[in-house]
N, C-alpha and C positions, 0 to 999 in steps of 0.2 A: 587443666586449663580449659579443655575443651569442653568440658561438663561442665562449668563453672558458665561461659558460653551462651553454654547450650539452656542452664539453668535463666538466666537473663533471659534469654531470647526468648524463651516460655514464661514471662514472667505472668501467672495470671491476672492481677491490675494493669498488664497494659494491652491484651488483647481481650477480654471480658470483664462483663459490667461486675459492681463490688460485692453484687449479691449471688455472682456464678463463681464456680469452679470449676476444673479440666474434670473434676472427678466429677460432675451433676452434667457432664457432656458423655457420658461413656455408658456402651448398651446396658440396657435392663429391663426388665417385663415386657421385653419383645420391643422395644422402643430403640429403633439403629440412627445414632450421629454422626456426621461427615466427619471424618479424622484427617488432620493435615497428612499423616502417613500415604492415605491414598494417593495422596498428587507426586508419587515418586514414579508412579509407572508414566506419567502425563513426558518425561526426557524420552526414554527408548520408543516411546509411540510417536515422538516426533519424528524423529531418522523413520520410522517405517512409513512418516508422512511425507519426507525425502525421497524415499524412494517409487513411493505409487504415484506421487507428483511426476517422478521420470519417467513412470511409464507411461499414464496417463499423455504429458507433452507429446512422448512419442508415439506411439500408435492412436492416440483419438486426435488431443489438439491440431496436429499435424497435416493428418488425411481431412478433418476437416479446414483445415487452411486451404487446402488443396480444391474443397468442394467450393467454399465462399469465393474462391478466386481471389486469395489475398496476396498481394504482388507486391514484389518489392521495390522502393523507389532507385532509379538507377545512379549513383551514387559518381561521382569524380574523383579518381584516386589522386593523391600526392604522386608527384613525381619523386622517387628516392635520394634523399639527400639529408649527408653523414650528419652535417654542420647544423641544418633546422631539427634534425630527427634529434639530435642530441639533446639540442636545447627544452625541446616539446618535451622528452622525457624526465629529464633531469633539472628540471627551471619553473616553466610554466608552459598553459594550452593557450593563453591569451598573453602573450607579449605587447607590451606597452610601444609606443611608438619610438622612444628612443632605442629600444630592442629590437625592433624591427629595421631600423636604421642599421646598426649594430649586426644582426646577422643580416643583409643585404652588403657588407664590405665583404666580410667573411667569406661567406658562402659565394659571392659573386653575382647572385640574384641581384632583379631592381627590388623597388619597395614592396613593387605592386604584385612582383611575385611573391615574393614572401609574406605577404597579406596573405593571396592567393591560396599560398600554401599550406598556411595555418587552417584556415575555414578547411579545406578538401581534408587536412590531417583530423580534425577532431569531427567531422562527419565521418571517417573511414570510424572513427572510435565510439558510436552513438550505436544503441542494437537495433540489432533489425526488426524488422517489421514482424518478422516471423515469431521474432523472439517475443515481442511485444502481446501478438494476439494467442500466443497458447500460454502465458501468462496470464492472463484475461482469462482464457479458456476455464485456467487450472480454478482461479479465486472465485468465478462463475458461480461453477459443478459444486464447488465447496458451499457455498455461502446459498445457492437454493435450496441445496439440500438441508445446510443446519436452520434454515431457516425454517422451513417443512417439520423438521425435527423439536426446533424447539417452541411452534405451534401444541406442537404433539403432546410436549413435557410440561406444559403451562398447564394443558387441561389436566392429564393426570397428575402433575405437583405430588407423586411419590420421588420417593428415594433412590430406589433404584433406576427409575428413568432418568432422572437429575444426573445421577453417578457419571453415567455413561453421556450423556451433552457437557457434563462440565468437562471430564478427560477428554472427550474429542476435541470441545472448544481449546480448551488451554494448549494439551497436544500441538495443535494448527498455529496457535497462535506463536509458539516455542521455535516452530519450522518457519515460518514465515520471518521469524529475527535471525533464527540461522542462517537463512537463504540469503537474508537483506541486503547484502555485500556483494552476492553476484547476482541479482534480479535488477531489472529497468529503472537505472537511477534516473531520480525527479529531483526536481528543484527544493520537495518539500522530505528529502532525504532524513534530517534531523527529527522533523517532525513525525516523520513515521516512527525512526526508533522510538522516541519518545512515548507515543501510543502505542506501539509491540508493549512495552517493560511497563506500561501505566496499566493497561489492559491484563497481560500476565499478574501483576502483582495483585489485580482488583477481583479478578476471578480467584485467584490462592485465597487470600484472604475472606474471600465471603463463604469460600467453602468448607477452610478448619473454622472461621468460628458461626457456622451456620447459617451465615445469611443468604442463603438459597435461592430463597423464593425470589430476593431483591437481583441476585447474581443472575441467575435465570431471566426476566425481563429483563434486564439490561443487555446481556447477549442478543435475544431475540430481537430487540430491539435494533439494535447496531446492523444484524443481519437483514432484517425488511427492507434496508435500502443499498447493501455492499453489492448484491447480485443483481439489481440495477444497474446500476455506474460500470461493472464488469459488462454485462450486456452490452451495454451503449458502446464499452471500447471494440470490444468486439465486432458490432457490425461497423465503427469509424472505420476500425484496420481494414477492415470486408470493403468499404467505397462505397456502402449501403449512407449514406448521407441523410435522406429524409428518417429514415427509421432511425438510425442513431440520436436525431436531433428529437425525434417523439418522443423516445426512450428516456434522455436525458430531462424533458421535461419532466417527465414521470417521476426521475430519480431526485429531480431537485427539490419536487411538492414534497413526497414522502422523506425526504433527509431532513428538510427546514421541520416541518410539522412531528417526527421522531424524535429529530435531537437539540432543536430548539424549542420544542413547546411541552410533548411528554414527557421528555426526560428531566430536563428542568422545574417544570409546575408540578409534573407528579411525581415519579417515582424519586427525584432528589429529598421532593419535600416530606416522603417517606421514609428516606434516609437522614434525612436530617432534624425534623421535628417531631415526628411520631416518636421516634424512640427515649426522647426526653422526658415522654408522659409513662414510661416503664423503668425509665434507671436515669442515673447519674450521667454527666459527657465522662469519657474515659477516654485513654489513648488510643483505642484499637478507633470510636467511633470517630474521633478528627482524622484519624489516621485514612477512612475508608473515606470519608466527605473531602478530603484532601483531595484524593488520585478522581475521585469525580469532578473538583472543580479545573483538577488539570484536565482530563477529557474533556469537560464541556468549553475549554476555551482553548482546545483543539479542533472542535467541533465549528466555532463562530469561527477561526482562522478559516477552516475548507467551508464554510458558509459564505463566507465572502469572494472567495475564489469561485464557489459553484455560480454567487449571484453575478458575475461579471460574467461568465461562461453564457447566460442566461440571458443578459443584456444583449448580447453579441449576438445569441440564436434571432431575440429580436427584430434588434438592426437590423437581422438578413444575412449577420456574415455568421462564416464557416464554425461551427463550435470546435472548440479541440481542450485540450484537458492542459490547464492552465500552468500546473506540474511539472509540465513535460518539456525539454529541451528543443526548439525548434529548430527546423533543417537547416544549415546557414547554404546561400547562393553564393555564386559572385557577378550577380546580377548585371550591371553594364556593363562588366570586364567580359564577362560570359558572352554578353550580348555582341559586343566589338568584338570578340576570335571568330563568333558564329557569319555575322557579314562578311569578314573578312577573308575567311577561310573554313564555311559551310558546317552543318553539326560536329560536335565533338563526341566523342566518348573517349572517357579516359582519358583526355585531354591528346588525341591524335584526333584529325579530322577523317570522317567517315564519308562514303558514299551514297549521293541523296540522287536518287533517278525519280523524283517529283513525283514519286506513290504517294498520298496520304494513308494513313493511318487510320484502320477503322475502330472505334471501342466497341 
């Protein structure tokens, strides 16, 4: 049954045109073909991309968090209680306001604490800042360098340099959907899996059935503006604010003009009409213009999020990464304990002997 399978799954009519075969792909007079066998070592290289990621967070990310002055914001914990913890765990993190009614009998709280206590509980649940910028750090370091790299492999367009950028890229891309469950959840959580496995399956594919040259630019491509956007978080988390918002310009020019204008007018159009004037359409080539048209209206999705981002630098106000789950306050509540009973921390009032604070 397996062989039977495995016979379909190779079926040559639906990943090669009607005038190739597996066997007009396979070496000879010195002439070497990408073989989908290679992309088995792309799993164990992931986990080894697991672990240098660990190190990497911890001894560079880290110390240099430490150098950027990246601080964490000070956070207001929950006060412990059985009856809200319950419900936050086992219910929901946004209770409706007949719920809130509801555990305010229960628990003995007013409303307002138990508003209160929601926002401080799912702030205690949001990662740190820390965690945030060696994150950054990690997809930074990666994404200069493949991009450096696959500068490198466009000019030479051999085989062997290809080999090695395509197992790196895939490798990263394998470890970054592993990770995806415990790294900095965003709002566009969905969307990224969706782009890990669209991504993954678009690089397999151009590689057993040799489309290379076309897999390669499109990597490189994606890469010229990923170590941007990492940058830009980076110095955000750092409180570097004008370089961040520069940066971000930078990253928004180059994302629109990449993956709105080249990728689309040119190299799609090389995917998609050149090849008609050499063969028949066949499955493999809908199959590969498919996972492109889903990327690129993955692409207009975070287009449109980058252009609001953009607006806002504009305006004058704050850029922040549109993704990302913002701090909740309890702003007049906050403001009414603070008059009434002098700063908080941790929600006990602390001692103010009228120092200010210098930055």
């Amino acid at each position: 049954m397996f062989q039977t399978l495995y016979s379909y799954f190779w079926w040559e009519r639906l990943w090669l045109p009607a005038n190739l075969t597996w066997a007009d792909l396979e070496d000879r007079d010195g002439r070497v073909y990408a073989k989908a066998s290679d992309l088995y070592i792309t799993l164990p290289l992931a986990f080894v991309f697991l672990v240098v990621r660990h190190l990497f967070e911890t001894y560079v990310a880290t110390p240099l968090a430490g150098l950027l002055n990246v601080k964490e914001k000070v956070r207001l914990k929950a006060t412990p209680n059985a009856v809200l913890e319950k419900f936050y765990a086992a219910t929901t993190k946004h209770p409706k306001q007949a719920d809130v009614e509801m555990l305010s009998k229960k628990s003995g709280c007013t409303v307002r604490q138990v508003e209160r206590w929601f926002r401080r509980r799912r702030n205690q649940d949001r990662p740190s800042l820390l965690k945030k910028f060696r994150e950054a750090s990690w997809r930074f370091t990666f994404y200069l360098i493949a991009f450096i790299a696959g500068m490198a492999v466009i000019v030479d367009s051999m085989l062997p340099s290809q080999y090695w950028y395509y197992m790196i890229e895939l490798s990263f891309y394998w470890s970054l959907l592993f990770s995806i469950a415990s790294d900095v959840k965003r709002k566009d959580f969905k969307e990224q899996i969706i782009h890990h496995v669209a991504t993954i399956i678009l690089i397999s594919f151009s590689w057993f059935a040799n489309y290379t040259r076309a897999g390669t630019l499109i990597m490189a491509l994606h890469d010229s503006s990923d170590y941007l956007l990492e940058s830009a978080k980076m110095f955000n988390y750092a409180g570097w604010r004008n370089t961040c918002n520069n940066i971000f310009i930078v990253f928004a020019a180059v994302f629109i003009i990449t993956r709105l204008v080249i990728l689309p007018f040119w190299i799609m159009h090389c995917t998609v009409v050149y090849p008609l004037d050499l063969y028949p359409a066949f499955f493999g080539y809908y199959f590969f213009n498919f996972m492109m048209v889903v990327l690129q209206l993955l692409h207009i999705f975070w287009a449109y999020l980058i252009i609001r981002m953009a607006q806002k630098f504009i305006t004058g106000k704050v850029v922040e990464d549109e993704r990302s789950d913002r701090e909740e306050t309890d702003n007049s509540e906050e403001e009414e304990e603070v008059a009434k009973n002098g700063p908080l921390s941790n929600g006990h009032p602390v001692l103010n002997n009228n120092h200010r604070k210098t930055d």
